[in-house]
C-alpha positions in Angstrom: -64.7 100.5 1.8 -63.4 102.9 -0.8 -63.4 100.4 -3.6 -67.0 99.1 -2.3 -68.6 102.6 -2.4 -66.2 103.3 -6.0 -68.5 100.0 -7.1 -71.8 100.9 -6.0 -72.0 104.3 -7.4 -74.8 106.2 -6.2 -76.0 103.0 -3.7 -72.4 103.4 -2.0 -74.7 104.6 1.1 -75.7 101.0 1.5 -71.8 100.4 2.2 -71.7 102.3 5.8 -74.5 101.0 6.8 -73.2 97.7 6.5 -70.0 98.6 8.2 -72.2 100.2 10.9 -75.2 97.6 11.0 -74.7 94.7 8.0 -77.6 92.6 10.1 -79.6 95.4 9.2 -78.4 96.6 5.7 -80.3 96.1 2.7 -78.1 93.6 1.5 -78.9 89.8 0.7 -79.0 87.0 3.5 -76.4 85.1 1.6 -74.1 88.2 2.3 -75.6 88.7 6.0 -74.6 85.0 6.3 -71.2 85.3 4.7 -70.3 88.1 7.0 -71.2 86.7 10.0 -68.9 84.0 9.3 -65.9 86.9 8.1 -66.9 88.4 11.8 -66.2 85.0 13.5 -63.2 84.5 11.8 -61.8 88.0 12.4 -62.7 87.3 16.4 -61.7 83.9 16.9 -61.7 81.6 13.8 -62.5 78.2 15.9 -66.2 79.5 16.6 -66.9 78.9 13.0 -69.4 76.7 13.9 -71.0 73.8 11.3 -74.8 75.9 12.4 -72.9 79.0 10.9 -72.1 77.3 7.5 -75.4 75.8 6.9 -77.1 78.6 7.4 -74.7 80.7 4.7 -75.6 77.7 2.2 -79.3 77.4 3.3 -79.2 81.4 2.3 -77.4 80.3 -1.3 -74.1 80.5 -0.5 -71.7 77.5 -2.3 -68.6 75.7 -0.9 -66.3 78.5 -2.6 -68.1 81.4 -1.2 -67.5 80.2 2.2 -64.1 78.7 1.2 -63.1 82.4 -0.4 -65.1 84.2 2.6 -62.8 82.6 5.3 -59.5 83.1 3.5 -60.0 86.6 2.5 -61.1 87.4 6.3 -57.9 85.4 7.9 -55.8 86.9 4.9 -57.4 90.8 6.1 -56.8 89.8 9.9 -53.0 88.9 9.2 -52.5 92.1 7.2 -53.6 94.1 10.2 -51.8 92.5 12.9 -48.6 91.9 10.3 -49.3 96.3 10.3 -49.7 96.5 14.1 
């Protein structure tokens, strides 16, 4: 979040509220999409459904945004149970 708020200056407000409410944050559906998909993997990476996937490409995203969204989310979720 650091780095996120370090990048967005004097926006870096828009980076709570997407840790509080990213559904609601004035962010882009392409990134609401993406996130969603982050979420599911961070709960339980086998509800990553083909619905989910459509909809992040339907909203712009390409193969590689997905691709890097789900490996940077897994990668994040080992980190913190490698931690715990």
């Amino acid at each position: 979040a650091a780095a996120a708020r370090y990048l967005y200056k004097e926006d870096q407000s828009i980076v709570d509220v997407v840790l509080s409410e990213y559904l609601k944050a004035p962010i882009s559906d392409k990134l609401k999409c993406l996130l969603t998909i982050a979420d599911h993997v961070r709960l339980d990476a086998r509800t990553v459904s083909g619905d989910l996937v459509n909809k992040a490409r339907l909203a712009g995203a390409s193969d590689r945004d997905i691709h890097d969204t789900v490996l940077i989310s897994a990668a994040f979720c080992m980190y913190n149970r490698y931690v715990d």
